[in-house]
N, C-alpha and C positions, 0 to 999 in steps of 0.2 A: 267410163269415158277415158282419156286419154292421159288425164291428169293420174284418174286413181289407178291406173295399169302404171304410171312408168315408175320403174324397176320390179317389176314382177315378172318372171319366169314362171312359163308352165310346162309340164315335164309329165310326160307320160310314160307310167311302167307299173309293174307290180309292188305295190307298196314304195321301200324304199331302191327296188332293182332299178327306178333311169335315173337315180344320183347319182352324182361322182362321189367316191369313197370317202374324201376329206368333208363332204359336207355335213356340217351339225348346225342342233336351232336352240333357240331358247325356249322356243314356245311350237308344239307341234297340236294340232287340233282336229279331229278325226271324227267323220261321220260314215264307219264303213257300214258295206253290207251286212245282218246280223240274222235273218230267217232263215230256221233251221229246216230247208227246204228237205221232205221228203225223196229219197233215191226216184231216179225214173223208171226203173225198170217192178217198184211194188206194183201191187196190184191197183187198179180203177186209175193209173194216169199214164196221160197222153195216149188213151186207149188202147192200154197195154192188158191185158187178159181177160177182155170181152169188152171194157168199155166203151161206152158209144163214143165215135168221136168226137160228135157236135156237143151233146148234153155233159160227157164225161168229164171227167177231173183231168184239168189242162195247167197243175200246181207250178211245176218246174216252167211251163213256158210263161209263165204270169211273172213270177218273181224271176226267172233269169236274165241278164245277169246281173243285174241292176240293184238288187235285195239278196242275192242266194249268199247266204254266207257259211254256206258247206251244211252237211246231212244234222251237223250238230249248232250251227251258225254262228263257232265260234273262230272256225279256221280263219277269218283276213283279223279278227281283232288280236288273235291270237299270234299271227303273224308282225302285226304294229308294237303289241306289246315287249315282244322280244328281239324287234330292230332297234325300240328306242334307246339299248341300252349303249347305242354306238353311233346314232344318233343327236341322242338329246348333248347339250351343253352343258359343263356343272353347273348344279343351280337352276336346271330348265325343268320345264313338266311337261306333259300328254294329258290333254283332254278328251276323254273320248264318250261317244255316246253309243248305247246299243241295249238291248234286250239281256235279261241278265235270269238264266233257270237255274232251280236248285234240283237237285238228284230225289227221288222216291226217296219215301221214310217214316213222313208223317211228322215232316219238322217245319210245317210252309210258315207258321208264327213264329214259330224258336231264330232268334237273332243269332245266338252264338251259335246253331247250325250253318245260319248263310257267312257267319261271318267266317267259321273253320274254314267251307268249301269254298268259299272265295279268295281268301285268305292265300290257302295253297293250292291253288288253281295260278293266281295271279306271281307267287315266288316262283315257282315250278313254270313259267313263261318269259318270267326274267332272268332263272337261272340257264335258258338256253340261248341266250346273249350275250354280245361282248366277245372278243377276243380270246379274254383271261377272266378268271374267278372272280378276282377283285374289280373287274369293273362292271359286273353285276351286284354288288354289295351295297346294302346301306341305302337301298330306297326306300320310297316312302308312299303309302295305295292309300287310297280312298276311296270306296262305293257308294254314292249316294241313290237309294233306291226309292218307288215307291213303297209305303205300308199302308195298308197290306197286300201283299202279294197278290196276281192274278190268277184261279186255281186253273187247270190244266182246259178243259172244257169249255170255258168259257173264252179262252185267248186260241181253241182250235174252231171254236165257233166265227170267232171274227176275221180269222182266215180264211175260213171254206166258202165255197159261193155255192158249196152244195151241199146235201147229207153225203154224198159220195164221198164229196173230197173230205170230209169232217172226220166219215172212218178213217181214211188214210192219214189225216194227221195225230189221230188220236193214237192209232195201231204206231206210227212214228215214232212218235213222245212219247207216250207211257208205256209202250209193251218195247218199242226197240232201244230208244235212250233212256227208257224210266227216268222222266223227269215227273217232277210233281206242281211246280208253282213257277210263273216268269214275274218280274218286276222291269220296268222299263226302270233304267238311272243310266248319270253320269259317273265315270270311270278316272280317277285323279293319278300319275304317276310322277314323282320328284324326284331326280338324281342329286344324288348329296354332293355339297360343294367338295371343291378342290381338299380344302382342307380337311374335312370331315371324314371324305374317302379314304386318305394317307392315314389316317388316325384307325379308321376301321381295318386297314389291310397290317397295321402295323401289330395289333392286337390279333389278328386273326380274323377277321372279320365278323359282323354281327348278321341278323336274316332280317330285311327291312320291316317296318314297322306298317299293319293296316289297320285303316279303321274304317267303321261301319255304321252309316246313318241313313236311317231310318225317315223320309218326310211323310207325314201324313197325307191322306186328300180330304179335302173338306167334302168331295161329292164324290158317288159311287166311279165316275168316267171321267174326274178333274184327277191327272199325275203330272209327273214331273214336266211333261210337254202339254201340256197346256197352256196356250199363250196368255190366257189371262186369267191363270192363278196364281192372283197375286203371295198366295200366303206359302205356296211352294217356291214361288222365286225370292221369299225375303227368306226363307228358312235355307233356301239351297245357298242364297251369298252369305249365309250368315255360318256355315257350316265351311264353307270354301275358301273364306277368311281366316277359320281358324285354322285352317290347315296349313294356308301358306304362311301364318305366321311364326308356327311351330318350330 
């Protein structure tokens, strides 16, 4: 209504490309695209090398543009991740949610695996923002995932609406990206205050600090988006708290 629009601005662009330069927030919260949509020119879609075109795998026109978040579906978060660092306000965070793969290995339970590749996936995003060196310094990441992880087969089954398209996600993800396992979670990022930043840059700066938590599900199909699991949303605020308190 009228009441809850006024003073809101809405601003069409790519990511942060229709801001004006000067703008920053305190609080930025992000529901981007995140499926790692298959190329259109593989084989069996949009009836590309004999597929039918009624029956065949139609991946790319389903999910675009709306869900495509690039062959690996990392491109727009990856994009948000490394605007907020000029962006956000000291003291501000990024909330973001999205689908979350770990690479081939045979690590889908091992924690300190996902926490490594996230870990420096997520620095190496923020070190390509900012201005200057020091104003990527001294954040602060948090993952909160499901556990246990979703194995590869079963999150390409729930995309496919065919066996067709099933191979081509499969052939995608394991033979092209070699990933092995996804978890859906929320993505936490904190720019260090005014003060804390002067103290990092004056020492040299330090590499921000992640951490990694784990929520359980009490049922095979209850995750972190479950609207009414309750024991995911008392663990997810209770892990969110202590983050911002830190």
């Amino acid at each position: 209504n009228s009441k809850a629009s006024a003073g809101l601005r809405f601003v069409h662009g790519d990511v942060f490309d229709g801001l004006e330069p000067a703008s920053k927030f305190d609080i930025i919260l992000a529901n981007p695209p995140f499926v790692p949509v298959p190329p259109a020119d593989w084989h069996g879609i949009d009836g590309v090398d004999g597929a039918d075109g009624a029956d065949g795998c139609n991946i790319r026109r389903r999910y675009s543009p709306f869900a495509d978040g690039g062959e690996d579906g990392e491109r727009i978060m990856e994009k948000i991740v490394s605007g907020v660092v000029d962006r956000l306000l000291p003291g501000g965070f990024l909330a973001l949610v999205s689908e979350f793969f770990l690479p081939a290995g045979g690590f889908a339970l091992d924690r300190e695996h996902w926490c490594d590749h996230w870990a420096s996936q997520i620095d190496r995003w923020i070190s390509r923002g900012g201005h200057c060196a020091e104003e990527s310094q001294g954040f602060r990441s948090m993952l909160v995932y499901d556990e246990p992880p979703l194995d590869l087969a079963t999150y390409c089954r729930r995309r496919a609406a065919s066996e067709e398209e099933f191979s081509v996600w499969m052939k995608h993800l394991a033979e092209g990206l070699q990933r092995e396992c996804v978890s859906t979670g929320l993505l936490f990022l904190r720019k260090p205050e005014e003060a804390a930043a002067e103290n990092r840059a004056a020492s040299g700066g330090t590499r921000g600090r992640f951490t990694l938590e784990g929520i359980a599900k009490s049922k095979p199909n209850w995750g972190l988006w479950t609207p009414h699991h309750l024991a995911a949303i008392q663990s997810t605020r209770s892990v969110t708290q202590r983050f911002f308190q830190q």
